[in-house]
ZAMARGU-4260 file (C-alpha; in steps of 0.2 Angstrom, whole numbers, plus 5000, padded with zeros to 4 digits):
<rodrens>
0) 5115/4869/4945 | 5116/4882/4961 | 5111/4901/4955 | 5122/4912/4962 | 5112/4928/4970
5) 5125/4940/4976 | 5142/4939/4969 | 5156/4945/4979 | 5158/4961/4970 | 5138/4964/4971
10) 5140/4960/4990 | 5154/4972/4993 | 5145/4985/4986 | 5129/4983/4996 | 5141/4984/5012
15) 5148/4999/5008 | 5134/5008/5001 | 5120/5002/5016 | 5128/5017/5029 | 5119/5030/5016
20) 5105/5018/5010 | 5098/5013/5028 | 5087/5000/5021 | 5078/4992/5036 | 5079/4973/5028
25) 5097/4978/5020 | 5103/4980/5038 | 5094/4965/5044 | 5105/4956/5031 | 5121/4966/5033
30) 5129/4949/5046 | 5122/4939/5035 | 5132/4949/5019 | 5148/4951/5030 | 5151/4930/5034
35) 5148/4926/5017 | 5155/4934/5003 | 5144/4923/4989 | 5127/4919/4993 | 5119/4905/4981
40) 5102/4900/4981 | 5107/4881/4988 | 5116/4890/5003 | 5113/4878/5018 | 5114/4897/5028
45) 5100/4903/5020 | 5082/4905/5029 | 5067/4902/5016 | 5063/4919/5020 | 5081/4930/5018
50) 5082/4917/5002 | 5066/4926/4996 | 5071/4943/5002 | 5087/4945/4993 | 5079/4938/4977
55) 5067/4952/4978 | 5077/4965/4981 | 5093/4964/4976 | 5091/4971/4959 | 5081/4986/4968
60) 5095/4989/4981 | 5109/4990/4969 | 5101/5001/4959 | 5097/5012/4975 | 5117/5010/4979
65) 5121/5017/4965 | 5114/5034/4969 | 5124/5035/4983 | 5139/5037/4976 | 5148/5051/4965
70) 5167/5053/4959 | 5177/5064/4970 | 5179/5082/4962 | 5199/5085/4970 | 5206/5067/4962
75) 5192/5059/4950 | 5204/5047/4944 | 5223/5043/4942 | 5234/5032/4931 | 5246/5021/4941
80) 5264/5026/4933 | 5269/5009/4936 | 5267/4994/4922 | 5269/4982/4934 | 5253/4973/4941
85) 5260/4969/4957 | 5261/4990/4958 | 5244/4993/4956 | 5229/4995/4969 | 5215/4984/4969
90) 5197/4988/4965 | 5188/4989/4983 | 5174/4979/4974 | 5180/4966/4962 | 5197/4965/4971
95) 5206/4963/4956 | 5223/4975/4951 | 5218/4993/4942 | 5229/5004/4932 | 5215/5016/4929
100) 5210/5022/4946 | 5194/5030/4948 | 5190/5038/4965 | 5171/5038/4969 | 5163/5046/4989
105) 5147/5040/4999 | 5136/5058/4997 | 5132/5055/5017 | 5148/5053/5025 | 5161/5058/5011
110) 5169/5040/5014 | 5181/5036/4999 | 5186/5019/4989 | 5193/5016/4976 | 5184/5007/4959
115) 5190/5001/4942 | 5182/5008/4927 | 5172/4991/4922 | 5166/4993/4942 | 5161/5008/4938
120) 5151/5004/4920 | 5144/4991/4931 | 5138/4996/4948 | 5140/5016/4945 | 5124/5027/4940
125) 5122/5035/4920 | 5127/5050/4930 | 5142/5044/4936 | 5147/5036/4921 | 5143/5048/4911
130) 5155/5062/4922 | 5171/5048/4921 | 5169/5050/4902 | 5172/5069/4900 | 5183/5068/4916
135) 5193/5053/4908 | 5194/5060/4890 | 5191/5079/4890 | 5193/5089/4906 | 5199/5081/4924
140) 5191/5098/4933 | 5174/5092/4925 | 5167/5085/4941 | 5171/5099/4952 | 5162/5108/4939
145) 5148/5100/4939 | 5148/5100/4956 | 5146/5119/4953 | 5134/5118/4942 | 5121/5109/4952
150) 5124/5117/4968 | 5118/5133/4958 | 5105/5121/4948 | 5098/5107/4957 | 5086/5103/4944
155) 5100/5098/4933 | 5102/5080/4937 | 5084/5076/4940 | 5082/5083/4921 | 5099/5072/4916
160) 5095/5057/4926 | 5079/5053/4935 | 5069/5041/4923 | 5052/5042/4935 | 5055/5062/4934
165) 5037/5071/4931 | 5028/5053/4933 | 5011/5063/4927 | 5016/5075/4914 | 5002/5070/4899
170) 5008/5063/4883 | 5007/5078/4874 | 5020/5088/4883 | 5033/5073/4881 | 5040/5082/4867
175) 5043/5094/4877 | 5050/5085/4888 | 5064/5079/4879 | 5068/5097/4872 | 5073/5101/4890
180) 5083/5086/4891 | 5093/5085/4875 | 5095/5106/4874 | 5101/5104/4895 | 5114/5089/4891
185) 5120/5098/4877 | 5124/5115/4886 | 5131/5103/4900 | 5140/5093/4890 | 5151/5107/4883
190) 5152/5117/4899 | 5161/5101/4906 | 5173/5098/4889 | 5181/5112/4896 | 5188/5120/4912
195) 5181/5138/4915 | 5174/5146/4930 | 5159/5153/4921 | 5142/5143/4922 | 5132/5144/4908
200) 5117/5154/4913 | 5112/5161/4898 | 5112/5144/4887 | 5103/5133/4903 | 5090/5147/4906
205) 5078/5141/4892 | 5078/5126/4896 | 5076/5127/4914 | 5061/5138/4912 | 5053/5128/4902
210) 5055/5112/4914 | 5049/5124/4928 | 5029/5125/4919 | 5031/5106/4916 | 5033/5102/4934
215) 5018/5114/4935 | 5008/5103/4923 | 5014/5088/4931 | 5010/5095/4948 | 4991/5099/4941
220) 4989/5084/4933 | 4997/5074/4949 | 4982/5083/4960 | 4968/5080/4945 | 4973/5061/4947
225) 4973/5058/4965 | 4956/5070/4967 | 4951/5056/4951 | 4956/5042/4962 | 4949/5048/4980
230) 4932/5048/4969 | 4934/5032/4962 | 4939/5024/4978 | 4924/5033/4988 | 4913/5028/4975
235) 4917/5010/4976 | 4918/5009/4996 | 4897/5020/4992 | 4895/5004/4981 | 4905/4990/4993
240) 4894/4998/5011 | 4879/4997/5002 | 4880/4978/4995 | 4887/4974/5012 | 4872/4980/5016
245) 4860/4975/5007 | 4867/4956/5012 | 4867/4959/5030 | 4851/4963/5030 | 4845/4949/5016
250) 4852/4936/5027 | 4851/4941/5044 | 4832/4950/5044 | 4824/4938/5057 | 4838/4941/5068
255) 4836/4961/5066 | 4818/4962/5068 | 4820/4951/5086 | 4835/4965/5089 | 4821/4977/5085
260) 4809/4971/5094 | 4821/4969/5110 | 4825/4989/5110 | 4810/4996/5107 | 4802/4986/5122
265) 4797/4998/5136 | 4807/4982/5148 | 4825/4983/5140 | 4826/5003/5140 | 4820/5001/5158
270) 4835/4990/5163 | 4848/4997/5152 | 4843/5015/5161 | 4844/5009/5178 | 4860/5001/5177
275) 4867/5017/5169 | 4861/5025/5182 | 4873/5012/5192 | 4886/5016/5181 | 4888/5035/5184
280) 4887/5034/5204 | 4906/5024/5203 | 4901/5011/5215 | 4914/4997/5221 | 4916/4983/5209
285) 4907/4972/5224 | 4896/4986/5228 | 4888/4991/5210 | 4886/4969/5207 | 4877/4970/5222
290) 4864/4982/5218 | 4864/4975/5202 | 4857/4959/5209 | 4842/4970/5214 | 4836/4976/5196
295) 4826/4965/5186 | 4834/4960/5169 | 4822/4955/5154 | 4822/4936/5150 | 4826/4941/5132
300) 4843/4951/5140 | 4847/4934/5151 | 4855/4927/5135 | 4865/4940/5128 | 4874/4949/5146
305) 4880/4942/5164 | 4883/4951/5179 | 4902/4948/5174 | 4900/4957/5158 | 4892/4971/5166
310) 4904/4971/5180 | 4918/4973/5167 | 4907/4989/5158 | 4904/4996/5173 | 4924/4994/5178
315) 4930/5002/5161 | 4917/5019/5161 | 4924/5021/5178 | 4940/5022/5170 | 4938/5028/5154
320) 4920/5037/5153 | 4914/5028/5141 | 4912/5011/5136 | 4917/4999/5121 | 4919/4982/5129
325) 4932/4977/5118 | 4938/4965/5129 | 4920/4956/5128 | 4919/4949/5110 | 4902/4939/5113
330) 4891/4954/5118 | 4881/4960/5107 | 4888/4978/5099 | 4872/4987/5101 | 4870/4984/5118
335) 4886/4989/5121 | 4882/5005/5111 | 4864/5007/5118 | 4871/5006/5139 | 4884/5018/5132
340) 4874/5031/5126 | 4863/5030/5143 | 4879/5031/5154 | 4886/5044/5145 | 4868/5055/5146
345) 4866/5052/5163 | 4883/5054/5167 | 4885/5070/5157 | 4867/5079/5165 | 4875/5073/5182
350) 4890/5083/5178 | 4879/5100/5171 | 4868/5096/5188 | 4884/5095/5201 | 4890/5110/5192
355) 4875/5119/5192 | 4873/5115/5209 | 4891/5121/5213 | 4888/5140/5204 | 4871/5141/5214
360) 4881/5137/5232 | 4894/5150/5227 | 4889/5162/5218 | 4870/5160/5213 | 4862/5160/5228
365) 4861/5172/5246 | 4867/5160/5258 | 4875/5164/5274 | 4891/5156/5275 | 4886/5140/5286
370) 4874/5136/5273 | 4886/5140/5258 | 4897/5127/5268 | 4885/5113/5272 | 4878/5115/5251
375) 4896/5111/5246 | 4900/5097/5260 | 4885/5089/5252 | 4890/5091/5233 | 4908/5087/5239
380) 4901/5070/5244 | 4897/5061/5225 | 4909/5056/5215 | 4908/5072/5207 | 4914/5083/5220
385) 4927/5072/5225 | 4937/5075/5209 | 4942/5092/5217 | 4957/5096/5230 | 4954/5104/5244
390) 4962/5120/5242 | 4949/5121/5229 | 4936/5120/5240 | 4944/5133/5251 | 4941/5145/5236
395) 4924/5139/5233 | 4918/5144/5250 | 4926/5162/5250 | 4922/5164/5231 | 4906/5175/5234
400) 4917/5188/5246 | 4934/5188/5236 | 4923/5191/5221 | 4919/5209/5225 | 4940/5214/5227
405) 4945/5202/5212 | 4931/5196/5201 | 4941/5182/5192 | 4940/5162/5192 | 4956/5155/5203
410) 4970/5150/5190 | 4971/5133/5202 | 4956/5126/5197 | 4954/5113/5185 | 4951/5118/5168
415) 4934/5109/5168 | 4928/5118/5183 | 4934/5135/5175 | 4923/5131/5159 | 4909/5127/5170
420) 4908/5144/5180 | 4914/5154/5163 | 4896/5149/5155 | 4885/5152/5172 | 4895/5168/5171
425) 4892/5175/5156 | 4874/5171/5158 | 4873/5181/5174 | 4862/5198/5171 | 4874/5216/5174
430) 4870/5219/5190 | 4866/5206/5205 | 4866/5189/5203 | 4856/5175/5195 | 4854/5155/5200
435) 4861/5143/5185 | 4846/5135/5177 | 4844/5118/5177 | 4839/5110/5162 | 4828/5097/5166
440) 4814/5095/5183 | 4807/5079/5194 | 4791/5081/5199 | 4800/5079/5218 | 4807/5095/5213
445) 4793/5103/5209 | 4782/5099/5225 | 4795/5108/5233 | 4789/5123/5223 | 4775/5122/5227
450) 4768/5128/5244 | 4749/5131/5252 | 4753/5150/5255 | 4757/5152/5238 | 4748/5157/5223
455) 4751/5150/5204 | 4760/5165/5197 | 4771/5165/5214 | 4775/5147/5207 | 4777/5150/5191
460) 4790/5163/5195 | 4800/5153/5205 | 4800/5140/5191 | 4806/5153/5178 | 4820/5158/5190
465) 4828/5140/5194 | 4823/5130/5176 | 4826/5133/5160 | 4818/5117/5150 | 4814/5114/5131
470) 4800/5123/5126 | 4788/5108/5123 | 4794/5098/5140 | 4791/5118/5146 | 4774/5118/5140
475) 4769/5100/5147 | 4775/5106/5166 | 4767/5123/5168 | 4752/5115/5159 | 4754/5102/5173
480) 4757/5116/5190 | 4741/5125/5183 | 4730/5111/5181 | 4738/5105/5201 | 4732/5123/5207
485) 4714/5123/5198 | 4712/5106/5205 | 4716/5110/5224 | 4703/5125/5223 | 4692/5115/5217
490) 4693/5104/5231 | 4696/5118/5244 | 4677/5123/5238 | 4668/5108/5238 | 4667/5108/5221
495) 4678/5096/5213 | 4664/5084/5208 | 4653/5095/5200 | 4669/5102/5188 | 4674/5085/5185
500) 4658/5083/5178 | 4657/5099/5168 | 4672/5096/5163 | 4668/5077/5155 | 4651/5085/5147
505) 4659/5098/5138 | 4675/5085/5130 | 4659/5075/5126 | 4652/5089/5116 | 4667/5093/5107
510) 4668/5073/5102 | 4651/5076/5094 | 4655/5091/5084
</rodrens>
């Protein structure tokens, strides 16, 4: 036998009501509702799933329905005059004949219908049930009253009515609980019996107050809970990574230690380095394969990337700056990670060199203004420089002479730009100006330090004004340009044999101690 799921009276009421519910899948429904009054489980117009959805949420939207709705406070209800049937309106949900009219509104748009009082038992709230039997029996005004009453006291009906009210409160205060509820629909109850103008402050005041420190306790215990839970689930994901793991690692360990093995080699940093380096110059697509083909990839690496592959990277950290290779499910992730990181260092000390390079031609250096020029045509050149207009380069060039009249950075350059020449600044001594330093040095760049009419301190100073290098890479270089300056008088004198061997005899003697 056919189960019916929504009754015609069920599937008014879902009509009428959905304009305040606004249920996603109940208005998915709604055509559906509309062309067919009943709506039985063997209904040929049934999909499996609307079938599905309807038995799962009708009970849940009827319920939600009838919280929409509330008896209207200027005609609750009337009794047709009229003992004939035929004189009587019908009920907008069951459709059938009602001498006792009662007059219920949608809360959203204040759309009226009329309902019979069995449709009300049975599609109504308690709330509103409860309200059309002190209206019906005691006093007509009472809904307009207690429309009063919880415009002044919203807290009301959520004491009244809302079942999942103070979800948290502990079990100990459920006594309490209860005193507010039964001491509030008492005072309720008989300010409703009657019509008066007067609410009843002094009797609800009590019990309000006390529901005020129960939300509090139900508020604490609500944040003690979802702190209890936050633990609990970062404990379990602590427990869940490091199973994870533990079997990762128990059942692919051969595969890790050749993974290893592969980046620690001296061959695959090598590659991975040079084809960063690639990468932050912005070649062509057919340009940067081309000078691929001319660095030597590992055998190990021949398995695990293309040119394609590369091609791909090389195209996204154009675009993006960085690179995840989404697109390239089979490579592996660490490779990805590993040319990643190396794009991202080299590209990031190319930026901090162009930069430093720009200060220096403005503003860092005493150039005459053809050789301020032709420093920023060159840096203009690389990718770098051409991410600036021209009227920015107009500034650039008269930066050094405008400075002395208006010693700000143009509000037209771009915000990067702006960083860049705010740090140089605030490095920059009180008086005069100082070239940026550069935070790392090639030996190509120190050669040209380094001239036959100089002496090592001369050197030495010059380094000290143009780098500025981590104290242990610091030590290693000017350990280096001392050693270079002790070795060339040496040869200068004829005497480089003779200090070599000195040299060797006196290493050998500290060996022996």
């Amino acid at each position: 036998m056919a189960t019916t799921i929504l009754t015609p009276a069920e599937n008014r009421f879902l009509q009428l009501s959905q304009p305040a519910l606004q249920l996603t899948e109940l208005t998915r429904v709604m055509p559906l509702l509309r062309d067919h009054p009943t709506i039985k489980d063997s209904s040929d117009f049934l999909s499996r799933s609307t079938r599905q959805l309807l038995l799962d949420q009708r009970v849940n939207w009827l319920v939600q329905g009838s919280d929409v709705w509330k008896l209207l406070a200027r005609l609750p209800y009337a009794i047709n005059a009229s003992d004939r049937r035929a004189d009587w309106h019908h009920c907008a949900l069951c459709h059938k004949p009602v001498r006792y009219e009662y007059h219920v509104v949608l809360r959203t748009d204040g759309h009226e219908i009329l309902v019979g009082s069995e449709c009300v038992k049975k599609f109504m709230s308690d709330e509103m049930q409860y309200l059309m039997t002190i209206t019906t029996e005691d006093n007509f005004h009472a809904v307009a009253q207690y429309d009063d009453l919880t415009a002044q006291y919203p807290q009301v009906p959520e004491i009244l009515w809302d079942q999942q009210a103070l979800p948290h409160l502990p079990q100990q205060h459920r006594r309490r609980q209860h005193w507010v509820k039964n001491g509030t629909k008492t005072t309720v109850t008989g300010y409703l019996k009657y019509r008066q103008q007067t609410l009843p402050e002094t009797q609800l005041s009590p019990y309000l107050a006390e529901y005020t420190q129960l939300q509090a306790v139900d508020r604490q215990m609500a944040e003690r809970q979802q702190v209890q839970q936050q633990h609990a689930v970062q404990q379990q994901a602590q427990l869940d990574e490091k199973e994870a793991a533990a079997a990762w690692q128990a059942a692919d360990q051969a595969q890790l230690t050749a993974e290893q093995q592969l980046r620690a080699s001296t061959s695959y940093q090598t590659y991975l380095q040079a084809v960063a380096a690639l990468m932050v110059q912005h070649l062509p697509l057919p340009q940067f394969k081309q000078r691929l083909r001319g660095i030597t990839m590992p055998p190990a690496l021949g398995q695990l990337v293309n040119s394609y592959q590369l091609g791909v990277m090389a195209t996204e950290f154009a675009r993006a700056g960085q690179i995840t290779a989404t697109r390239l499910q089979i490579v592996p992730r660490y490779l990805v990670a590993d040319l990643n990181r190396f794009s991202r260092q080299l590209a990031a000390q190319r930026q901090r060199d162009w930069d430093d390079d720009v200060f220096n031609a403005t503003l860092g250096f005493e150039l005459t203004a053809d050789q301020r020029r032709q420093r920023l045509t060159q840096l203009r050149n690389c990718w770098e420089g051409r991410q600036l207009s021209d009227a920015c380069y107009a500034t650039l060039l008269r930066l050094r002479e405008s400075w002395q009249q208006s010693p700000v950075i143009p509000a037209t350059w771009p915000e990067k730009l702006r960083q860049a020449f705010q740090v140089r600044l605030a490095e920059q001594p009180a008086t005069g100006w100082v070239p940026a330093k550069k935070n790392h040095v090639t030996p190509s760049q120190l050669r040209q330090l380094i001239t036959p009419q100089a002496d090592f301190a001369t050197v030495v100073a010059k380094y000290h004004r143009l780098y500025a290098l981590p104290a242990a890479t610091e030590a290693v270089t000017l350990s280096a340009l001392q050693r270079y300056y002790l070795v060339k008088a040496d040869q200068r004198a004829g005497r480089a044999k003779a200090t070599a061997k000195l040299v060797t005899e006196l290493l050998k003697e500290t060996v022996d101690d």
